[in-house]
PLY file of the C-alpha trace (Angstrom):
ply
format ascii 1.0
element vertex 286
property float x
property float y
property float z
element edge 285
property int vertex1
property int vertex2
end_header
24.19 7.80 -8.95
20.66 6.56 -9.17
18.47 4.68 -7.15
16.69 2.55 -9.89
14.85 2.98 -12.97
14.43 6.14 -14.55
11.18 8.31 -13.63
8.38 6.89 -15.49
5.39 8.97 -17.57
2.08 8.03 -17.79
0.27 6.02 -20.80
0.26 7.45 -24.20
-2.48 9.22 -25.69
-4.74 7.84 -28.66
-1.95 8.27 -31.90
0.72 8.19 -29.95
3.83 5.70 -29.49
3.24 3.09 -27.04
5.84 3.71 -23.99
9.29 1.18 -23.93
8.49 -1.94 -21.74
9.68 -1.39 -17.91
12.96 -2.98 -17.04
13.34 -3.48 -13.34
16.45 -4.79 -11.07
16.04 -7.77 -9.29
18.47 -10.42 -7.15
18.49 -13.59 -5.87
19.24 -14.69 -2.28
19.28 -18.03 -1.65
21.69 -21.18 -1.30
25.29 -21.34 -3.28
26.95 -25.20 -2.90
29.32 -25.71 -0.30
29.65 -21.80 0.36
25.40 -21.39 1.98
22.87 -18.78 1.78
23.42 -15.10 0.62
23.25 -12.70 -2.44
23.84 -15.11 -5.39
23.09 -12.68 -8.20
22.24 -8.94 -9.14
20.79 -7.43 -12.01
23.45 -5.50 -14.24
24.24 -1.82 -12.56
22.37 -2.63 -9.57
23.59 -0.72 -6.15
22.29 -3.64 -3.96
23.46 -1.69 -0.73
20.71 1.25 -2.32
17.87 -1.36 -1.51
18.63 -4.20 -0.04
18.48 -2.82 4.08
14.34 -3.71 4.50
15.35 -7.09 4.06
18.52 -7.60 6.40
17.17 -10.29 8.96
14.12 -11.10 7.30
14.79 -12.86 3.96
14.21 -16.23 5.63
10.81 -15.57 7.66
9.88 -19.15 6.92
9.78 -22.10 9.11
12.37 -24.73 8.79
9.14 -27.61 8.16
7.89 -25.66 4.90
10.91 -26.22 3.40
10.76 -29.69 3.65
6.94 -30.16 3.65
5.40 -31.45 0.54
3.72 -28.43 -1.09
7.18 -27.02 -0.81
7.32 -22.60 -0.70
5.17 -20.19 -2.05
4.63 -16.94 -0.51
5.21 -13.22 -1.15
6.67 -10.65 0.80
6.43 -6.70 0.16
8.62 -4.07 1.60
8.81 -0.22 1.10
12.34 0.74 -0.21
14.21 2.63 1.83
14.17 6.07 -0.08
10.22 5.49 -0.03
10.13 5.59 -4.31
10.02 1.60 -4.61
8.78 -1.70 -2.86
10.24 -4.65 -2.73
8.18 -7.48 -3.95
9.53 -10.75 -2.61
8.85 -14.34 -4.52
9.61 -16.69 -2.26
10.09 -20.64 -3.08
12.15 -23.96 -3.52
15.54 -23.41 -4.54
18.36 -25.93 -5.76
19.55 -28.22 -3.56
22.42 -27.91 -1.65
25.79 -30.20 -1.77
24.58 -32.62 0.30
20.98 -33.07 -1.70
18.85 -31.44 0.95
15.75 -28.98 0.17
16.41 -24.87 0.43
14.61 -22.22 -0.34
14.96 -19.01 -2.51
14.21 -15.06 -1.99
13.84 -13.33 -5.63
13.58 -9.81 -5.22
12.39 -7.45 -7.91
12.47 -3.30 -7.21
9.28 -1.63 -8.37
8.67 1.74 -8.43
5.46 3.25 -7.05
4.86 5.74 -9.96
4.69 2.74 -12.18
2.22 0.88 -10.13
-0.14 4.53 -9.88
0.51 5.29 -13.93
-0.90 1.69 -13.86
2.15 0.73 -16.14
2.47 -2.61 -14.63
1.02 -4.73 -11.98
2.15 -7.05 -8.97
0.78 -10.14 -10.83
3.05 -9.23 -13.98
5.93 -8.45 -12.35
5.88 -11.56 -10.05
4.96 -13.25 -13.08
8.12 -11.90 -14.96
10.12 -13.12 -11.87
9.00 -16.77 -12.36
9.63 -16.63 -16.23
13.25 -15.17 -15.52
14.60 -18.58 -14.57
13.71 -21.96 -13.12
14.63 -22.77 -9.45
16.31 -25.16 -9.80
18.83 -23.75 -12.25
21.60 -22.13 -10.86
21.92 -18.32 -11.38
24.44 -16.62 -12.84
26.34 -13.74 -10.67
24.61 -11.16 -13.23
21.22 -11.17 -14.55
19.50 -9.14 -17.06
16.25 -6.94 -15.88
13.00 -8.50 -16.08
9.93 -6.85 -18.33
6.75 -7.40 -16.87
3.78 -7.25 -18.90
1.19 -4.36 -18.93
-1.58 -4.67 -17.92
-4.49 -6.43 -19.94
-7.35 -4.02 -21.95
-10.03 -3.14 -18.86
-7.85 -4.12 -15.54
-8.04 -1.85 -12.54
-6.41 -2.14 -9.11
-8.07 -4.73 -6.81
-10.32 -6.50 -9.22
-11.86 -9.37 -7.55
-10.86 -8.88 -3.96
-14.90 -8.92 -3.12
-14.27 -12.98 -3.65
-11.59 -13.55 -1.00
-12.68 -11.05 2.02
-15.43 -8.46 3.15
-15.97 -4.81 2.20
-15.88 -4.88 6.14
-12.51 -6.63 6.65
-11.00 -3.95 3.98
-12.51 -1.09 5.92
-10.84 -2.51 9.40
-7.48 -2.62 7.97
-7.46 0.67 6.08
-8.90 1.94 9.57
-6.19 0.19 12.00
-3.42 1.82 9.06
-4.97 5.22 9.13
-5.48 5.39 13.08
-2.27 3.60 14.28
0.49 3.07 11.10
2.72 1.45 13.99
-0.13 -1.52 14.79
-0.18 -5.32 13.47
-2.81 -7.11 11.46
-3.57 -10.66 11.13
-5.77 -11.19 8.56
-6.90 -14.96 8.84
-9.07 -16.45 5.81
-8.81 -19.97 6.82
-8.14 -22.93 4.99
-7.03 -21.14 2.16
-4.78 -21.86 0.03
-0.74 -20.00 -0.92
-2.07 -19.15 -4.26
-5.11 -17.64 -2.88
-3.51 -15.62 -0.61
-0.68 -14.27 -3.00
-3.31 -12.79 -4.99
-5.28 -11.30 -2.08
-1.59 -9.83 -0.49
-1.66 -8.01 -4.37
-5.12 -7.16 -4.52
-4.47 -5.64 -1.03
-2.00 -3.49 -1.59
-3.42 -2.25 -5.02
-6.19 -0.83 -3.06
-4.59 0.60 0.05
-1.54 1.71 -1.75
-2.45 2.64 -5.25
-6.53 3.69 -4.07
-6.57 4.62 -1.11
-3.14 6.03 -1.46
-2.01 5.09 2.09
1.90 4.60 2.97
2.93 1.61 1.72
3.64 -1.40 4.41
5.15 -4.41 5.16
3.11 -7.77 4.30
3.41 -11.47 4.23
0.91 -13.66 2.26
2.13 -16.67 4.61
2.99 -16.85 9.01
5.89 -15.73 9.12
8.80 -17.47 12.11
7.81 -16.05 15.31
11.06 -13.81 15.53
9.73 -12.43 12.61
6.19 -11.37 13.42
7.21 -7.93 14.71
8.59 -6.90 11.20
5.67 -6.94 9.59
2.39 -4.47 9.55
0.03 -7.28 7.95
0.27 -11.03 7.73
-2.13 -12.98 5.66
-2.88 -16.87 7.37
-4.87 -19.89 6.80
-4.70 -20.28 10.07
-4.25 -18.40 13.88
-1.07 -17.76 15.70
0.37 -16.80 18.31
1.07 -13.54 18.86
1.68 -10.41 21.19
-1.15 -7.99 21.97
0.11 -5.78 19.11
-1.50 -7.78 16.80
-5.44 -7.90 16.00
-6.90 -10.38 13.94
-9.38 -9.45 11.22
-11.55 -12.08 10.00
-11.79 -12.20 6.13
-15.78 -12.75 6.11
-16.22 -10.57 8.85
-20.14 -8.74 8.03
-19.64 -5.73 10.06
-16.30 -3.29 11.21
-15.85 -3.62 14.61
-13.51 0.20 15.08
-15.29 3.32 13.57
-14.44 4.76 10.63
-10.93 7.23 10.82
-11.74 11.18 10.60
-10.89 12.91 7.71
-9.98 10.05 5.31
-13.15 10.20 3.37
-11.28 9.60 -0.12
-9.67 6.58 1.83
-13.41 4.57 2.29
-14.60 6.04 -0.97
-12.01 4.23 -2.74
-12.86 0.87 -0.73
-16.47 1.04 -1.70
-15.22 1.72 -5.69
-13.58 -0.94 -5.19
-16.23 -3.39 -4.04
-19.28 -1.95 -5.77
-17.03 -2.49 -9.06
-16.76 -6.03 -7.84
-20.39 -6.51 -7.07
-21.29 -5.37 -10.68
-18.80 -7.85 -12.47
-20.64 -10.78 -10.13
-24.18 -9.54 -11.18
0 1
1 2
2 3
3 4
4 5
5 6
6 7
7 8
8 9
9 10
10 11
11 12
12 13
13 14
14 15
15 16
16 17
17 18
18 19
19 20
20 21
21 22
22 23
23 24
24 25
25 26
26 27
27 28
28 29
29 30
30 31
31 32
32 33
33 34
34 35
35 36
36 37
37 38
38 39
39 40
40 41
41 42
42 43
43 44
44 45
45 46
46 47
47 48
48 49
49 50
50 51
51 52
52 53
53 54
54 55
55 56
56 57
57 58
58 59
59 60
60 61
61 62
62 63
63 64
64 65
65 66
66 67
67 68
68 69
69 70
70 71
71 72
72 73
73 74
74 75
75 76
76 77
77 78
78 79
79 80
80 81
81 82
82 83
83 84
84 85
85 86
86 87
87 88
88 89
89 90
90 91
91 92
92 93
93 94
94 95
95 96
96 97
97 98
98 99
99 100
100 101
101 102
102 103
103 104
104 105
105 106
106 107
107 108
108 109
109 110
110 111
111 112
112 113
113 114
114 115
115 116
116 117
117 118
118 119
119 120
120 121
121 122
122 123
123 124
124 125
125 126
126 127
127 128
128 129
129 130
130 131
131 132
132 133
133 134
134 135
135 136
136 137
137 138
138 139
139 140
140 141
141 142
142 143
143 144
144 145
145 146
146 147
147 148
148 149
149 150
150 151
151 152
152 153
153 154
154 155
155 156
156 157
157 158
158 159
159 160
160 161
161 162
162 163
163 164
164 165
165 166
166 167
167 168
168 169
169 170
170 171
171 172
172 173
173 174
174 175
175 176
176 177
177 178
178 179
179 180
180 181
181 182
182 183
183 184
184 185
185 186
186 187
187 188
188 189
189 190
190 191
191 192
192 193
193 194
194 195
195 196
196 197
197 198
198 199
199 200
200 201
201 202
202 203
203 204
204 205
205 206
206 207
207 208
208 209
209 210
210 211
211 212
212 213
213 214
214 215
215 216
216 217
217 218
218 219
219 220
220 221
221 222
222 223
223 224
224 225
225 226
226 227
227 228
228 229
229 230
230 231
231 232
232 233
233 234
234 235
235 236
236 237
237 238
238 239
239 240
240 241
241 242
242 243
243 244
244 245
245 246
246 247
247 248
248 249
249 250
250 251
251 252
252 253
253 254
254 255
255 256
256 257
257 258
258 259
259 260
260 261
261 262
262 263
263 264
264 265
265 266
266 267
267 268
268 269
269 270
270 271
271 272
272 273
273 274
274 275
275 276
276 277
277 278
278 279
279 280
280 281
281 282
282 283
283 284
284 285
């Protein structure tokens, strides 16, 4: 029995045959007429019980207003697998309505594997852009679906391109530092009065460079607050605005100029591949 996708090499040489596109699994939860919310559809040969435990009590972290409020659902979740060989990228958003014509919402899950994100094979954008192209909404899935195939990535991309516009070489620092030095604390990460698009792509960009650069364990995230019952499951939370929270949490501003916690020992290679990172930035802006 296998877990998911089969191991997956590295690029191909100059010459050589370009690899077969990834297929990945994927599901739906969400709302089924007159029977309510749960799994509503699997990828063929999917084990769902193999994955599906990170997200038991926390595929509806969302506030009952955003589902009715007009710019409607659009966040991302991420969760390690449970074997530690995938994550779990979560696209969540406006599902059909139910039988009586009111608003829900809908969790589409696709399994990635971490080799495939470090042999650079495929990226978080593609394959959350693959799970938008796999259906509309507002159509009603079948009970099996066929995998998605994200996209590789474009001639000259690298992990974490363009993070230098949404937060500080300093705020990156601070929460590879609070990861290295405490993996158990929480992290707020406010960048206010942005917008869900904005911080999609900075939840991404984020976890391209602490999880594919800096090579630290991968984490639980939300690019949206989460319901306060749900706070506690996640590592880092990415809000427009503050929030209440216990004193587990610290909040790290996203223009913040200067790291207020000194740097972790021994994780050189970790801050090397933050300033990479942001010096390659700072060349593409000059």
């Amino acid at each position: 029995m296998t877990r998911g996708p089969p191991a997956i090499s590295g690029g191909p040489s100059v010459g050589e045959t370009p690899p077969a596109p990834i297929r990945l699994h994927h599901w739906v939860y969400g709302v089924t007429p007159n029977e309510g919310y749960g799994i509503k559809s699997t990828s063929r040969g999917l084990n769902l019980s193999l994955f599906e435990a990170p997200l038991r009590g926390a595929y509806t972290p969302i506030r009952g207003e955003a589902v009715q409020s007009p710019g409607g659902i659009d966040s991302r979740m991420i969760h390690p697998a449970a074997a530690g060989d995938d994550l779990l990228l979560s696209r969540l958003g406006a599902g059909p309505r139910d039988e009586l014509g009111r608003p829900t919402f809908q969790n589409h899950v696709a399994i990635i594997p971490t080799k495939a994100l470090f042999d650079r094979r495929l990226t978080l954008e593609s394959v959350d852009a693959a799970l938008a192209a796999s259906g509309e909404p507002e159509a009603e899935p079948t009970k099996e679906l066929p995998p998605i195939e994200p996209a590789p990535p474009p001639a000259g991309w690298r992990p974490a391109a363009g993070l230098a516009h949404h937060m500080t070489r300093a705020a990156a620092e601070t929460i590879a530092t609070r990861r290295i030095k405490a993996p158990h604390a929480r992290t707020l990460l406010l960048v206010r009065d942005s917008l869900p698009a904005a911080r999609n792509q900075i939840l991404f960009k984020l976890t391209e460079l602490l999880v594919q650069q800096c090579v630290l364990e991968p984490f639980p995230s939300m690019s949206d607050a989460p319901t306060a019952s749900s706070m506690n499951r996640f590592s880092l939370v990415i809000s427009a605005r503050g929030l209440r929270a216990d004193n587990s949490w610290a909040i790290v501003e996203a223009p913040m100029t200067a790291a207020p916690v000194g740097r972790a020992d021994d994780a050189d290679p970790v801050y090397a591949a933050i300033d990479a990172a942001f010096d390659a930035d700072a060349s593409d802006y000059a």
